[in-house]
C-alpha positions as CSV (number, residue, x, y, z in Angstrom):
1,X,19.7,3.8,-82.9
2,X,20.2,1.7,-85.9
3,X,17.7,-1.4,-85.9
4,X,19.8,-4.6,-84.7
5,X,19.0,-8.0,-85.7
6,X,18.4,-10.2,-82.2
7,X,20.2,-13.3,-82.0
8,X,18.4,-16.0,-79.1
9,X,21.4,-17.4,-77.3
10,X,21.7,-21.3,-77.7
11,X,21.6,-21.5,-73.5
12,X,17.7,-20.4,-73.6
13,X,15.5,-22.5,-73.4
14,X,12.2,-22.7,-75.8
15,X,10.1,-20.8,-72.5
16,X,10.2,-17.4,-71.4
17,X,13.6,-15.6,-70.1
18,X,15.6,-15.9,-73.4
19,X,18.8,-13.9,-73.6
20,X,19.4,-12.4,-77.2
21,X,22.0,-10.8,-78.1
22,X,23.1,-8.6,-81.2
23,X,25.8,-6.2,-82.1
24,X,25.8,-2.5,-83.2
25,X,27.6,-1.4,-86.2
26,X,30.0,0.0,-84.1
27,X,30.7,-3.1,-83.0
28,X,29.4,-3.0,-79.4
29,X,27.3,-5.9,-77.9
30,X,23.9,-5.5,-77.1
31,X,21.9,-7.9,-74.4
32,X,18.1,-8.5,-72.9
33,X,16.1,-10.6,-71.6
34,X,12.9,-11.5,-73.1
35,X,10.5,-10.9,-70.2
36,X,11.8,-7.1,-69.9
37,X,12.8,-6.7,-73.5
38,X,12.9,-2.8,-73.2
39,X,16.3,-2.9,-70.8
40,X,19.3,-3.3,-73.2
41,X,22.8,-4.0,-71.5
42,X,25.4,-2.4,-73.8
43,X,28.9,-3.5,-73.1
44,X,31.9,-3.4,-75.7
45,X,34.0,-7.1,-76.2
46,X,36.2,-5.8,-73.8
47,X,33.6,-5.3,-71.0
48,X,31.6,-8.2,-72.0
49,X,34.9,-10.5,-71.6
50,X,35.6,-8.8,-68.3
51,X,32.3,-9.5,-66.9
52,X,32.2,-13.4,-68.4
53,X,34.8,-13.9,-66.6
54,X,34.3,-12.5,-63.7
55,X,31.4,-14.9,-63.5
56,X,33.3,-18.0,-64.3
57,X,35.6,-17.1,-61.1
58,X,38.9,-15.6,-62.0
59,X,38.5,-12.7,-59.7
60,X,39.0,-10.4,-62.5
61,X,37.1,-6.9,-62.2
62,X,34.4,-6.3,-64.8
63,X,34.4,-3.2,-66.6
64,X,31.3,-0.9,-65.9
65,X,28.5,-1.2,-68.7
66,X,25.3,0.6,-69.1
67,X,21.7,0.0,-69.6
68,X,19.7,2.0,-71.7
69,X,15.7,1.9,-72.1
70,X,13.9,1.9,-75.5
């Protein structure tokens, strides 16, 4: 795996449990949380859009992603 350059999300706050993010050069998204750093969520846009909004309500069905362990 390519070494990706970790974005902190501007919704963290300066304590533990910061989200980061950073994208592949294949273009898909990369997640984790900063207390378990080792679990990555991979998701393309697609799935990542799904699953956002999912969250904010709309009903719509998320796309599956996967996790994957350093």
């Amino acid at each position: 795996m390519p070494e990706l350059t970790w974005q902190k999300s501007t919704y963290s706050s300066e304590a533990s449990s910061c989200v980061y993010i950073a994208t592949a050069p294949d273009g898909t998204i990369h997640l984790r949380e900063s207390d378990d750093p080792d679990v990555i969520l991979r998701a393309s846009r697609a799935q990542l859009g799904a699953l956002i909004t999912s969250y904010k309500g709309s009903g719509a069905q998320a796309a599956p992603v996967s996790t994957t362990q350093k």
